[in-house]
DRENFIDO-827494 format. One record per residue (C-alpha): chain; x, y, z; residue in three letters. Coordinates in pm, whole numbers, plus 50000, padded with zeros to 5 digits. Layout:
<nutors>
+-------+-------+-------+-------+-----+
| chain |    xx |    yy |    zz | res |
+-------+-------+-------+-------+-----+
|     A |     X |     Y |     Z | ALA |
...
+-------+-------+-------+-------+-----+
</nutors>
This chain:
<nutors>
+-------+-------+-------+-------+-----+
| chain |    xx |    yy |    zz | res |
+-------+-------+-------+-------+-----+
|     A | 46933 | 49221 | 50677 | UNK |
|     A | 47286 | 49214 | 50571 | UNK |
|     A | 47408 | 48894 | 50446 | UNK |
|     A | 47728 | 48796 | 50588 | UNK |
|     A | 47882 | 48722 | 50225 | UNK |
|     A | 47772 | 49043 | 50130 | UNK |
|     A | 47943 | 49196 | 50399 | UNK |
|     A | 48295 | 49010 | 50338 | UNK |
|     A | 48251 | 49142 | 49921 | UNK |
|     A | 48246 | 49465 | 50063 | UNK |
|     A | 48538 | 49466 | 50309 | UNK |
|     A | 48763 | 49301 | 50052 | UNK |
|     A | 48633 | 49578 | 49792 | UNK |
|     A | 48706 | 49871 | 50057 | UNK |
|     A | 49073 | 49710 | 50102 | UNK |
|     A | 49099 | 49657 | 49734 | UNK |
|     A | 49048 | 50062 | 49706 | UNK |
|     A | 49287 | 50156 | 50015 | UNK |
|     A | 49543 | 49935 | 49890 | UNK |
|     A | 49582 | 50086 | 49524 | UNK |
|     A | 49495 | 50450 | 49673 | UNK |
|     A | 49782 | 50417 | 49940 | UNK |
|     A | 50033 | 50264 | 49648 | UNK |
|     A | 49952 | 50521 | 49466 | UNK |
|     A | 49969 | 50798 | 49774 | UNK |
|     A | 50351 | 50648 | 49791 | UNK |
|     A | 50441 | 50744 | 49442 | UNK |
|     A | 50685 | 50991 | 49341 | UNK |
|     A | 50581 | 51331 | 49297 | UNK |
|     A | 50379 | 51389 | 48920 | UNK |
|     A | 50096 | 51603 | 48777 | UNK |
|     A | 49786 | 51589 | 48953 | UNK |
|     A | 49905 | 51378 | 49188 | UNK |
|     A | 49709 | 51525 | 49470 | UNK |
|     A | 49408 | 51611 | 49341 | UNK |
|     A | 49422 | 51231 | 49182 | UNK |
|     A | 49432 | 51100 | 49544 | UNK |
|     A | 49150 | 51297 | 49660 | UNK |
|     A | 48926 | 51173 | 49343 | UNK |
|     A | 49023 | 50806 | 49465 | UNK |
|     A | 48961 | 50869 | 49779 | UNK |
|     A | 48590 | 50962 | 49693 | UNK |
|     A | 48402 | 50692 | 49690 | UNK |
|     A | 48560 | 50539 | 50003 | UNK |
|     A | 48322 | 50846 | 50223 | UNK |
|     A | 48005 | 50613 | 50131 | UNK |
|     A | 48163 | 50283 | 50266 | UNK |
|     A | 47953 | 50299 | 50606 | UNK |
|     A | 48271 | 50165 | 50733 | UNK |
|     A | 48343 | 50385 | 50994 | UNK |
|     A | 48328 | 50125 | 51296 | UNK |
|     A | 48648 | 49989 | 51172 | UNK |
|     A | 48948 | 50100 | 51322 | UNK |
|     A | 49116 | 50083 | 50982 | UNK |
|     A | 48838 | 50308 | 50820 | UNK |
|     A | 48912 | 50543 | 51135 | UNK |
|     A | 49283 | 50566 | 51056 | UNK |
|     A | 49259 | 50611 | 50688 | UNK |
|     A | 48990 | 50891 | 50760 | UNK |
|     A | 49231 | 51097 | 50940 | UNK |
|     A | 49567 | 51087 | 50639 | UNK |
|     A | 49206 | 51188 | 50412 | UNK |
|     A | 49141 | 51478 | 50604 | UNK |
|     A | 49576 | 51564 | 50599 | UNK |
|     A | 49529 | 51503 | 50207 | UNK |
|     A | 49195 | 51757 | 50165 | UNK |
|     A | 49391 | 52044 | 50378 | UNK |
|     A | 49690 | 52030 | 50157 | UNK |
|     A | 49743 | 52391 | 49990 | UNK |
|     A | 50063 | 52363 | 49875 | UNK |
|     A | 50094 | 52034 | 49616 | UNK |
|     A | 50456 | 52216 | 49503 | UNK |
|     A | 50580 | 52209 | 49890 | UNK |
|     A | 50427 | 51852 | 49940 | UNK |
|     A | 50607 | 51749 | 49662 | UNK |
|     A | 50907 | 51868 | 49802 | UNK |
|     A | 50842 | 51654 | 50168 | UNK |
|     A | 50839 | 51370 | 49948 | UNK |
|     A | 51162 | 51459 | 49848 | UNK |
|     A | 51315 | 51535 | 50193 | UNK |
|     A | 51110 | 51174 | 50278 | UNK |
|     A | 51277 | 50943 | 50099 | UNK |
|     A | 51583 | 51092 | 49856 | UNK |
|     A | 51939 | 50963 | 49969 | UNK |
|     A | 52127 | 51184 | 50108 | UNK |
|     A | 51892 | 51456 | 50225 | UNK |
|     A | 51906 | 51574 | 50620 | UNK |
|     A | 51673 | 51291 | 50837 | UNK |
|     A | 51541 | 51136 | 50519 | UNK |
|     A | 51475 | 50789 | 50588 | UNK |
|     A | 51587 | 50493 | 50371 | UNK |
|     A | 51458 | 50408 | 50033 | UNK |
|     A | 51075 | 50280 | 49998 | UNK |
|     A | 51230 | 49943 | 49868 | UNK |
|     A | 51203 | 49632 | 50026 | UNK |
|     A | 51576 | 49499 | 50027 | UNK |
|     A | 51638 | 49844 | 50199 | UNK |
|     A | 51493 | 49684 | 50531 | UNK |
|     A | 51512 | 49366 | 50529 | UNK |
|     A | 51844 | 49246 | 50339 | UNK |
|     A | 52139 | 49161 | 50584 | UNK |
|     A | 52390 | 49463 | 50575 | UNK |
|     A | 52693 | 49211 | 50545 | UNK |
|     A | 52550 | 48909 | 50313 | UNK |
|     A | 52360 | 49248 | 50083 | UNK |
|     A | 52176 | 48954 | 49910 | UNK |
|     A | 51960 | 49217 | 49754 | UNK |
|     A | 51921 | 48931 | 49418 | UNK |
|     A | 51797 | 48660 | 49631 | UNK |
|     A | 51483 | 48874 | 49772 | UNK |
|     A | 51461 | 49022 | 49484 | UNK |
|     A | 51470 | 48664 | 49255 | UNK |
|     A | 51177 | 48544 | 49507 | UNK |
|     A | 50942 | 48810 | 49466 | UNK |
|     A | 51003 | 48775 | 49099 | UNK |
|     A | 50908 | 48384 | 49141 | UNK |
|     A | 50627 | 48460 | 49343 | UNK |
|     A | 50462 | 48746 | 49110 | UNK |
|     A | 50503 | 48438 | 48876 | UNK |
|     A | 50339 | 48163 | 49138 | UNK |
|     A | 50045 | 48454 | 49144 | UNK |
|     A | 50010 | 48466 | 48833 | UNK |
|     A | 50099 | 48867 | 48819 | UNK |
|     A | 50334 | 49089 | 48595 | UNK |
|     A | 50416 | 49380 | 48752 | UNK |
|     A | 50294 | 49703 | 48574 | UNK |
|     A | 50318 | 50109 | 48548 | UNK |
|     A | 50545 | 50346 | 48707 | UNK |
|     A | 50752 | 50150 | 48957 | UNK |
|     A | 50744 | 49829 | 48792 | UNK |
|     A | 51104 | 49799 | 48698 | UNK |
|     A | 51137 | 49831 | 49100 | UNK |
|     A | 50973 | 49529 | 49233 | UNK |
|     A | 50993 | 49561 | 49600 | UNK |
|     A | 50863 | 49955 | 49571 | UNK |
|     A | 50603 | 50008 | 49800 | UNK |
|     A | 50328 | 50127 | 49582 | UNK |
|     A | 50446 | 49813 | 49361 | UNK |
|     A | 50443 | 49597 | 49642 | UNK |
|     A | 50042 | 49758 | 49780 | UNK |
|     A | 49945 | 49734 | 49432 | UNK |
|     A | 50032 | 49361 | 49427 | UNK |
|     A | 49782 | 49352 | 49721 | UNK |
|     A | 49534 | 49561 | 49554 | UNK |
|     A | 49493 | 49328 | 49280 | UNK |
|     A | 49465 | 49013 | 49486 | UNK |
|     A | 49186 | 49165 | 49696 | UNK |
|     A | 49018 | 49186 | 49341 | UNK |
|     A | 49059 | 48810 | 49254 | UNK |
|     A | 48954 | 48775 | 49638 | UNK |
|     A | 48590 | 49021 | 49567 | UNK |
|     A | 48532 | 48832 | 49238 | UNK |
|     A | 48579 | 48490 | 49355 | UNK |
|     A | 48367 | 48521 | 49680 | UNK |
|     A | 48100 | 48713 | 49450 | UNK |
|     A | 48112 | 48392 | 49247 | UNK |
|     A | 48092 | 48200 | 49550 | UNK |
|     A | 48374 | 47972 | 49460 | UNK |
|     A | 48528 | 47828 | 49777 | UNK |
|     A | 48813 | 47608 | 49604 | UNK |
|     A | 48938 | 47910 | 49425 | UNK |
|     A | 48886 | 48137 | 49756 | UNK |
|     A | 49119 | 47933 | 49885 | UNK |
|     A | 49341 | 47978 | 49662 | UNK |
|     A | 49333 | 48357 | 49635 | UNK |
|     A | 49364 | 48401 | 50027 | UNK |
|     A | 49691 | 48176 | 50013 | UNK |
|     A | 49808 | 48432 | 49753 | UNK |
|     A | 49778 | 48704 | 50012 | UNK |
|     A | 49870 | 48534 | 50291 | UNK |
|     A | 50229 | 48391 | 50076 | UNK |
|     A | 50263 | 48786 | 49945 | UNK |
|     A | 50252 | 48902 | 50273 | UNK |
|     A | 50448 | 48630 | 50456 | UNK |
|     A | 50751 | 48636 | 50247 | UNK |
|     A | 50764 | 49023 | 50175 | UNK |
|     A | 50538 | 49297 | 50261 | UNK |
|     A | 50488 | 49206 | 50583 | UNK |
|     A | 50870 | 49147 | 50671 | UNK |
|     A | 50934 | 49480 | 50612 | UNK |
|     A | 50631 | 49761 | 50614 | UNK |
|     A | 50634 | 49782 | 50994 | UNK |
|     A | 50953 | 49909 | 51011 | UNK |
|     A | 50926 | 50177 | 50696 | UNK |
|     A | 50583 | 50316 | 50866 | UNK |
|     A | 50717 | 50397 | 51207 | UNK |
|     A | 51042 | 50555 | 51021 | UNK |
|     A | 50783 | 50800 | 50815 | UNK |
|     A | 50523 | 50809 | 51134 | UNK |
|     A | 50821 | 51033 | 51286 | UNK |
|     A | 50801 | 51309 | 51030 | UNK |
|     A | 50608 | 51493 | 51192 | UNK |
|     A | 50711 | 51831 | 50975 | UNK |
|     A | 50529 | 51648 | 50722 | UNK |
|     A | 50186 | 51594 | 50800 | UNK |
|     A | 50082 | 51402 | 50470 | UNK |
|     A | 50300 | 51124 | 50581 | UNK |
|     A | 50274 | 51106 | 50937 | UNK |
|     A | 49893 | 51069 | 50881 | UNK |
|     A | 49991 | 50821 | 50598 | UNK |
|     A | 50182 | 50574 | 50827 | UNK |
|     A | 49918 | 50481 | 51054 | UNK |
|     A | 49637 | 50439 | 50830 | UNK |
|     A | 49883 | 50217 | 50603 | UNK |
|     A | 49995 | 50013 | 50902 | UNK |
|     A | 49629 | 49959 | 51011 | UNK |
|     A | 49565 | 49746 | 50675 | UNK |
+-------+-------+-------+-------+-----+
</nutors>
């Protein structure tokens, strides 16, 4: 019999994974970026996950990602995606690009509180896009890591500090992520000459 605890460790662990494979599936184009994804994307298959409709989702953009021949072309969709200026690309991956009032352009406010919250979280961001705070992948990897804290507390079976850790989430989400994914996934849901990303949408919006 499956303990209920045990289950919850595992759930948090499987949206620990999607979370930094999805930042990372958001990323700009590099070497083995692809084949990277696919290697992350391994150990997810033995989840026994599949009655979630989140697992269902994210099992669809896995079978766009295992069918892609062309890396050098995909590459380029990111490019037609997301770069300024290009023919139905849609606006930056950056927070402040959705949510920051056209007129007031306060992009240093948001930007000032998600540098006070990575410090109320205890958090400095890291890698590729972390001189861009409110990136995407910067901004799933943020979640990533909190599902950790989440796994390892609840493995410890430390309900003060589970607290704690969900209000992290919950505060993350609130005051950024959440104010502005919806509306970024349904703009790259509609590319639908790009497979890689309409797939992608979905299965991020279902998290």
């Amino acid at each position: 019999m499956i303990k209920q605890q045990d289950t919850f460790e595992q759930l948090t662990r499987f949206r620990q994974s999607m979370y930094r494979v999805f930042a990372a599936a958001f990323l700009p184009p590099g070497p083995e970026r692809f084949a990277n994804l696919i290697t992350d994307c391994m150990p997810l298959e033995s989840a026994e996950l599949g009655y979630l409709a989140t697992y269902q989702k994210w099992h669809t953009w896995r079978k766009v990602l295992l069918h892609i021949d062309d890396a050098v072309e995909s590459d380029v969709g990111y490019l037609r995606v997301f770069s300024a200026g290009m023919s139905g690309a849609v606006k930056p991956p950056l927070g402040h690009s959705y949510n920051i009032d056209p007129v007031r352009g306060d992009v240093g406010e948001t930007l000032l509180d998600l540098a006070r919250l990575y410090d109320e979280i205890r958090l400095e961001p890291t890698g590729a896009m972390s001189d861009a705070l409110d990136h995407v992948s910067m901004e799933l990897e943020i979640m990533s890591v909190l599902c950790a804290r989440e796994a390892v507390v609840r493995t410890e079976g430390d309900d003060r500090r589970l607290g704690a850790t969900l209000s992290s989430q919950v505060a993350f989400l609130d005051r950024h992520l959440a104010t502005w994914l919806p509306q970024f996934v349904n703009q790259i849901t509609r590319m639908d000459s790009i497979p890689f990303y309409t797939a992608l949408g979905p299965a991020v919006a279902s998290f």
